[in-house]
C-alpha positions as CSV (number, residue, x, y, z in Angstrom):
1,X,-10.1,-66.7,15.6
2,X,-8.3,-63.2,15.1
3,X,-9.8,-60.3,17.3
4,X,-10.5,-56.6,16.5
5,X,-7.9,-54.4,17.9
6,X,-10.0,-52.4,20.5
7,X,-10.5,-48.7,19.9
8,X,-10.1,-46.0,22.7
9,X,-13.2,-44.6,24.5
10,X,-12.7,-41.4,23.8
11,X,-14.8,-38.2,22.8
12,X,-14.5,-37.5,19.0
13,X,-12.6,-34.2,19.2
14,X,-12.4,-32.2,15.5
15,X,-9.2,-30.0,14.6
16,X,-10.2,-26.5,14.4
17,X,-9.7,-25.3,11.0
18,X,-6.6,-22.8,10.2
19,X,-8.0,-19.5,11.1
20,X,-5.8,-18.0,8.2
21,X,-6.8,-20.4,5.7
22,X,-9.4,-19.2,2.9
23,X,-12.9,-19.6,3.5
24,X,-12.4,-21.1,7.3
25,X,-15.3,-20.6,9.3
26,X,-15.6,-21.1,13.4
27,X,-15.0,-24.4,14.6
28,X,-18.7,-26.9,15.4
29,X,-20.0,-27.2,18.3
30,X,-22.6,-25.5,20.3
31,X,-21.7,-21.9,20.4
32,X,-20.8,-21.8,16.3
33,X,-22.9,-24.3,14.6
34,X,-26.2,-22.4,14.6
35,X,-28.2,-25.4,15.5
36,X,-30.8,-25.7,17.9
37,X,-29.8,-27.7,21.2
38,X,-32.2,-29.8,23.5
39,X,-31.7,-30.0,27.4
40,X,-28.8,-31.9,27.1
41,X,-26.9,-29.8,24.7
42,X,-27.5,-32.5,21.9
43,X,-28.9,-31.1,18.3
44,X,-32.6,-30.7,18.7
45,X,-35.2,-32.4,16.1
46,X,-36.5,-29.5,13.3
47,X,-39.9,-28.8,13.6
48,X,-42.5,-30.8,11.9
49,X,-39.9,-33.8,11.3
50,X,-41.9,-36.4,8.9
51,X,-43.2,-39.4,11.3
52,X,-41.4,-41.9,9.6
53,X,-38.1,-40.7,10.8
54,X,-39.1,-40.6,14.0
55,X,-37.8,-43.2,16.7
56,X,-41.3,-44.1,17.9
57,X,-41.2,-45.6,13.8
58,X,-38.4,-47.7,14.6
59,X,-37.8,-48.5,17.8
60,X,-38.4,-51.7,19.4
61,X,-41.3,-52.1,21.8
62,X,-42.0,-53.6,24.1
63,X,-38.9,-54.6,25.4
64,X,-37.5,-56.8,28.0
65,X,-36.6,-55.0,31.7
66,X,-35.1,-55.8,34.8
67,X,-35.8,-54.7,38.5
68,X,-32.5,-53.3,40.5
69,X,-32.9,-55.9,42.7
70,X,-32.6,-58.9,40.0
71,X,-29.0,-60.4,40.7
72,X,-26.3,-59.8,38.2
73,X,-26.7,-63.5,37.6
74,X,-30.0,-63.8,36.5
75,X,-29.5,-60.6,34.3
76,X,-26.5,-62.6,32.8
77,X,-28.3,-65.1,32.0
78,X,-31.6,-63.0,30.3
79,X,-29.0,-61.4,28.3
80,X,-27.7,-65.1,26.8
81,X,-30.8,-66.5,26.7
82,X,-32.8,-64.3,24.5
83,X,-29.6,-62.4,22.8
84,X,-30.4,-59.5,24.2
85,X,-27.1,-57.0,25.4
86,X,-28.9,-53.6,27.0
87,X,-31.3,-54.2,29.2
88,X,-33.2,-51.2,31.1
89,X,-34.0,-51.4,34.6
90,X,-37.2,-50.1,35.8
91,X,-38.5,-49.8,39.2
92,X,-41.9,-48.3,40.2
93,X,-42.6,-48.3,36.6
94,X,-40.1,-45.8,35.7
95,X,-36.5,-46.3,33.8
96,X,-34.3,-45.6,36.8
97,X,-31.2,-47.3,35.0
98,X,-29.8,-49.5,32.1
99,X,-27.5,-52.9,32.5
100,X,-25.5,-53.6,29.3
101,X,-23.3,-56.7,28.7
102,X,-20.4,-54.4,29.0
103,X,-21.2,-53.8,32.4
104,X,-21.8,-57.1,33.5
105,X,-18.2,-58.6,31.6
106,X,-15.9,-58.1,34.1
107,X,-18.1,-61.1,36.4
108,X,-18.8,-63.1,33.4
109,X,-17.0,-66.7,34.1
110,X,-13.9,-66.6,32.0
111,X,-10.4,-69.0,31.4
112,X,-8.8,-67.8,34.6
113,X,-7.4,-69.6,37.5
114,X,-10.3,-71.4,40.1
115,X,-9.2,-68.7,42.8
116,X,-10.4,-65.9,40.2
117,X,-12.9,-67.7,39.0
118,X,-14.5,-68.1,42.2
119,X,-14.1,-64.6,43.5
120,X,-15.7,-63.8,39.9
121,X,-18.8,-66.3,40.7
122,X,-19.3,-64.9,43.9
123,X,-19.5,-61.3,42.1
124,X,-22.2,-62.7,39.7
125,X,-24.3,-64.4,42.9
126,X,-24.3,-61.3,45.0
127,X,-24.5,-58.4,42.8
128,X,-27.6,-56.8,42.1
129,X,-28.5,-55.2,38.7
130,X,-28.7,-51.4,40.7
131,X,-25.0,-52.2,42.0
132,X,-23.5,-52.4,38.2
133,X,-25.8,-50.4,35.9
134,X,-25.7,-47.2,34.5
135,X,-28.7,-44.4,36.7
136,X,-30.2,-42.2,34.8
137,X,-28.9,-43.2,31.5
138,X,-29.1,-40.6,28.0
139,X,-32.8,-41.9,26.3
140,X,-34.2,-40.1,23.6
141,X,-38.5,-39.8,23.5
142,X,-40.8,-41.6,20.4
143,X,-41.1,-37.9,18.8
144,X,-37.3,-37.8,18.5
145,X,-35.8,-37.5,14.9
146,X,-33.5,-40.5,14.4
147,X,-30.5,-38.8,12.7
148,X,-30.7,-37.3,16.4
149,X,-31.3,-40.0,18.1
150,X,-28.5,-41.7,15.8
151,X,-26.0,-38.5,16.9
152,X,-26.6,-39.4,20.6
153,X,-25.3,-42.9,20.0
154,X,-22.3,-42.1,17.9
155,X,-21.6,-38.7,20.8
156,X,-21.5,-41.3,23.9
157,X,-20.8,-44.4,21.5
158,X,-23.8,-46.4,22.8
159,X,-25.3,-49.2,20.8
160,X,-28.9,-48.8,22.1
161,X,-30.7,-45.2,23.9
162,X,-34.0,-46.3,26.4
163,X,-36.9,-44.9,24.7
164,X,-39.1,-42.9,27.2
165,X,-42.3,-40.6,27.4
166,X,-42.1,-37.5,28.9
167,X,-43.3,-39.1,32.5
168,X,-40.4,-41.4,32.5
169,X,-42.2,-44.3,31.4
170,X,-40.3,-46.8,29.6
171,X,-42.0,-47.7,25.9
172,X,-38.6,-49.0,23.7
173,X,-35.6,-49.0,22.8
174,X,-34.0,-47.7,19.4
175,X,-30.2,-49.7,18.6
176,X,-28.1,-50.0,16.3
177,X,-30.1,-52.8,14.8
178,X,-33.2,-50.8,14.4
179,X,-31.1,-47.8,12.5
180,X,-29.8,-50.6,10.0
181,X,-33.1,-51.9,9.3
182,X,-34.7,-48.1,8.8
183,X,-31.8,-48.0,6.3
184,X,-32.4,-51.0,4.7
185,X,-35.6,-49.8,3.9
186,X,-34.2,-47.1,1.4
187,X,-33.2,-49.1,-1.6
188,X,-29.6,-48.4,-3.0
């Protein structure tokens, strides 16, 4: 089977536009958009955004977590099991962290020689989920609009954002999946 070329992780970077050109105007981004920006310095939600574009609409809940002490193993195997390729980590009842399959690739078992293959199974037995995920990753709350939600995702090119209440509590997850059904929902 043929395989996508893989793309560059890179930031999307726009060419300023000719400042002699006709009708040019300052270049996006923070300081020249005249948007609104949230703590992170992402676009914030207008005010009294309708409910149904809101990611508490669409998000999945409840969701599958792990503990950072689950073994990267046993994470491996939730994720083939149930399908499932972000998974947040939650200790104390707060999202401390998120494990994606991306992170846990480079121990899967793959065709390589039994020398790297071992070294590779010994990775997956003693690796806990707190040792390969990502702390204190970019979430988004259930008041959040999704086109900003969606603008997170496409900014740090994640597939999923951890859905948490202002206390830290985890209470879903919004991906890519949950964007295409919102979208399916409008007809065309």
């Amino acid at each position: 089977m043929p395989t996508r070329p893989s793309r560059p992780r890179q930031a999307l970077i726009q060419k300023p536009p000719d400042p002699g050109a006709a009708g040019s105007a300052p270049a996006p981004g923070p300081a020249h958009d005249g948007q609104a920006r949230d703590r992170t310095g992402g676009p914030r939600a207008p005010a009294g955004e309708p409910a149904g574009l809101q990611v508490g609409a669409w998000m999945t809940s409840p969701v599958q977590t792990v503990s950072p002490e689950m073994l990267a193993r046993d994470a491996y195997r939730l994720m083939v099991d149930t399908g499932i390729h972000h998974l947040p980590v939650v200790a104390a009842g707060r999202l401390v962290g998120i494990v994606t399959s991306v992170d846990i690739a480079p121990l899967r078992p793959q065709l390589i020689t039994p020398r790297a293959q071992e070294s590779r199974n010994y990775a997956l037995d003693t690796s806990t989920v707190g040792a390969i995920m990502t702390a204190a990753p970019t979430t988004v709350t259930p008041a959040t609009s999704v086109p900003t939600a969606a603008a997170y995702m496409l900014a740090g090119q994640f597939h999923a954002l951890p859905v948490v209440e202002a206390t830290g509590q985890l209470v879903g997850m919004i991906s890519q999946t949950d964007l295409l059904r919102l979208l399916s929902t409008w007809g065309g």
